[in-house]
N, C-alpha and C positions, 0 to 999 in steps of 0.2 A: 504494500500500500504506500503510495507517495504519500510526501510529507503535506503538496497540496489536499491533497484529499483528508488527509488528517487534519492540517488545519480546517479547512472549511466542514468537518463533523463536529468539532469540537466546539467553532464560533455556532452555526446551528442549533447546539444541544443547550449555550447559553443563549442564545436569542427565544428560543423554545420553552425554556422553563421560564425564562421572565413575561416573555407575552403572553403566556396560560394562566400565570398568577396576575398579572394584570387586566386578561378577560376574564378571570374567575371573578376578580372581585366587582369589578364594571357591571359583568352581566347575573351577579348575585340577585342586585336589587327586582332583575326580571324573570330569574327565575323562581324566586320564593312565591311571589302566586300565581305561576303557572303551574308548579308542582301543588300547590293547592287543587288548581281547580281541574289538574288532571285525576288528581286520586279522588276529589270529590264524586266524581262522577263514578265510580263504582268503590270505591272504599278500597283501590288496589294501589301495588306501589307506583307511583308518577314516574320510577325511572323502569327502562326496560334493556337489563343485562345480554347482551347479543356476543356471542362466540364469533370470533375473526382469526384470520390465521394471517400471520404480520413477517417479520423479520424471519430469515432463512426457515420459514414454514411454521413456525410456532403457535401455537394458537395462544389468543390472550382474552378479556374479556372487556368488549367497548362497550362504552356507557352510554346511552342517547334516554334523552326523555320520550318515554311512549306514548305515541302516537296512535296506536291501535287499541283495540278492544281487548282485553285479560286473555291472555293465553293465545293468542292471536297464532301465533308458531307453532300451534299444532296443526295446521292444517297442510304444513309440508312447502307454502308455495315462499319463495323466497324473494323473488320482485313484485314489487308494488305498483300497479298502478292508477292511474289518478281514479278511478272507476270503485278499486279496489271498499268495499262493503265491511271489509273488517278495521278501515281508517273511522275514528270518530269524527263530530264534527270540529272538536276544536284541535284534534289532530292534524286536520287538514288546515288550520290557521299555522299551525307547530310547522308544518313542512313548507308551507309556502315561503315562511321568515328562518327557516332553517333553525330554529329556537331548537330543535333536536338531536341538534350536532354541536351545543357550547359545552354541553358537558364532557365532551370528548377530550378536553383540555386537560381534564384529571389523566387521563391514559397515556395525555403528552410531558407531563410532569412524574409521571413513572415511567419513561422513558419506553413505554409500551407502541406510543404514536408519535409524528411529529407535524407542526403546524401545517407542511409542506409536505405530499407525499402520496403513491399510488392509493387511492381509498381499498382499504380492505376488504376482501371477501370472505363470505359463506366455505366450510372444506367443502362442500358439493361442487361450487365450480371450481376451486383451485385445484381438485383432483382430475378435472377436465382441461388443466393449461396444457399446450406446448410445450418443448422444451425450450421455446424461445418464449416464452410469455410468463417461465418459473424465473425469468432475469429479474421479472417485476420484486420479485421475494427476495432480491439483494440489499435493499431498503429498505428502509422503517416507513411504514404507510403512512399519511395523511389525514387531513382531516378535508384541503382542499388540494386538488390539482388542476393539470390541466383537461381533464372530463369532468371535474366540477362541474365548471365554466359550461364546457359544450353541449354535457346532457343536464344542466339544470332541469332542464322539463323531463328528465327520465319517465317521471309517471302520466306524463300527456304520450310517450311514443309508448307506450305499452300498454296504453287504452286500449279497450275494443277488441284484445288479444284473446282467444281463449285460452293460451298458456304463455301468461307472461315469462315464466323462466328460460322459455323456447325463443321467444320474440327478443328476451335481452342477448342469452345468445349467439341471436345470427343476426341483429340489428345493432347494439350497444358495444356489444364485448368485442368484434372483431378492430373497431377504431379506438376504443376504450383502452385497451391493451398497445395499439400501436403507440397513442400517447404515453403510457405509463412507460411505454421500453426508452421512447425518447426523451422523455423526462430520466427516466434512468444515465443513460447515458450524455446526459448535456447540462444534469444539476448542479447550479454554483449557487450561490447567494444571491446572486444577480436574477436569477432566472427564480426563484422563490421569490423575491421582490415582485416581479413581476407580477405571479398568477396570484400572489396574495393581495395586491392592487386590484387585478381584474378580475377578484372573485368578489372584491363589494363595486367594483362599477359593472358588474353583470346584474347588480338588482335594480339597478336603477336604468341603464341606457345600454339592454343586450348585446343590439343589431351591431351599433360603432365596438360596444367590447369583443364579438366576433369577429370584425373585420381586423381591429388593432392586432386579436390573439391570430389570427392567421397569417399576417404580416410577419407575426414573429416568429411563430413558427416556422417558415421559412429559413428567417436570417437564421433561425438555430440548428437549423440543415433536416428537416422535416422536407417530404417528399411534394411537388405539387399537388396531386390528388389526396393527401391527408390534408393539405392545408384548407384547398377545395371543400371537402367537407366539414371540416369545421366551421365555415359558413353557416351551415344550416342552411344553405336556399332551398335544396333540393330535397325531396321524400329520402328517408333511407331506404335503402336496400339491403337484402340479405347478403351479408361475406363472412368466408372463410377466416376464421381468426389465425392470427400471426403465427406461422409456424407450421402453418397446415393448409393443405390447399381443397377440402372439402367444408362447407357449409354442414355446421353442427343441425343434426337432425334430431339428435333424442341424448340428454344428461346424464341419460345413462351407458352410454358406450363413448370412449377415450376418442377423438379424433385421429386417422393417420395423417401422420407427420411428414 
């Protein structure tokens, strides 16, 4: 491991725990009654413990406030979308402002997550990566990157689906993944500066924040076609995740390589 790479872990790992103790206490004051008024509503816990597999495969336990209806995770389906009958309604307030992803800052402060970083997944799909798409597991995950940004509407494209796990997939996961390897391989400081910027002026003015994150994507040696779609103009279509040259057809069988 170069010495640059070590340094810029280690500035990271102090900008990390200081901004998480600085969002903790910020957004304290907003979350004491939403955890209110979420356990109100059924007399259940307001946060909802989710299993992630993080750094070189490990699994660890992310915090998010729930969102869902109690026990919501039994029913097996792992993406949500916006349609999705097991969100409550003020769940669906919780996701629209991302109020459900501040407490993730606890899991950055155990050094479990970091501000900046592939969003972790479910072991169902990470036992379905490539062997180019396990690169993403050389990093410590995120809380945003750069598919933040681009699938902010994750739960609008998986509307309408009748198997959204299917629909993320061969819709989501194949560019989803291509960003995270290029985020893997092009992450400095600089480049966390960035998508940390253009993950809160993604809430306010999308259209210019896609075109600015495509632009950069680019200069950071991103392909024209990945940058192309990060656009958003066009419908998605079904593709082949990185690694593999067949279109995932069923979560249960490994794609060939």
């Amino acid at each position: 491991m170069s010495l640059q790479v070590i340094f810029y872990q280690r500035v990271k790992r102090v900008f990390d725990v200081i901004l998480s103790l600085i969002g903790i206490l910020v957004a304290g004051f907003l979350l004491i009654p939403v955890f209110f008024l979420v356990w109100i509503q059924d007399r259940s816990n307001p946060l909802y413990i989710a299993n992630r597999i993080g750094l070189d495969f490990k699994q660890f336990k992310m915090m998010k406030v729930r969102s869902m209806i109690k026990n919501a995770e039994i029913t097996g389906i792992d993406s949500t979308s916006d349609g999705d009958k097991r969100i409550t309604q003020l769940g669906r307030f919780i996701r629209k402002f991302k109020i459900d992803e501040i407490t993730q800052l606890y899991n950055v402060i155990k050094g479990e997550m970091s501000i900046v970083g592939p969003r972790p997944n479910v072991k169902k799909e990470v036992d379905l990566y490539t062997s180019l798409e396990k690169k993403i597991l050389t990093v410590l995950p995120g809380i945003t990157d750069f598919s933040s940004i681009v699938f902010s509407d994750e739960g609008k494209i998986l509307s309408g689906h009748k198997d959204p796990d299917l629909a993320y997939n061969q819709l989501i996961r194949p560019i989803k993944s291509r960003l995270a390897i290029l985020y893997v391989e092009k992450c400095s400081l600089a480049v966390d500066a960035i998508i940390i910027l253009l993950t809160f002026s993604n809430i306010f003015a999308r259209a210019i924040t896609l075109k600015i994150l495509s632009r950069y994507l680019l200069k950071i040696g991103a392909d024209r076609e990945l940058s192309e779609i990060t656009l958003r103009n066009q419908e998605l279509a079904p593709m082949a995740p990185p690694g593999s040259t067949s279109i995932v057809t069923s979560r249960e069988i490994s794609e060939i390589e």
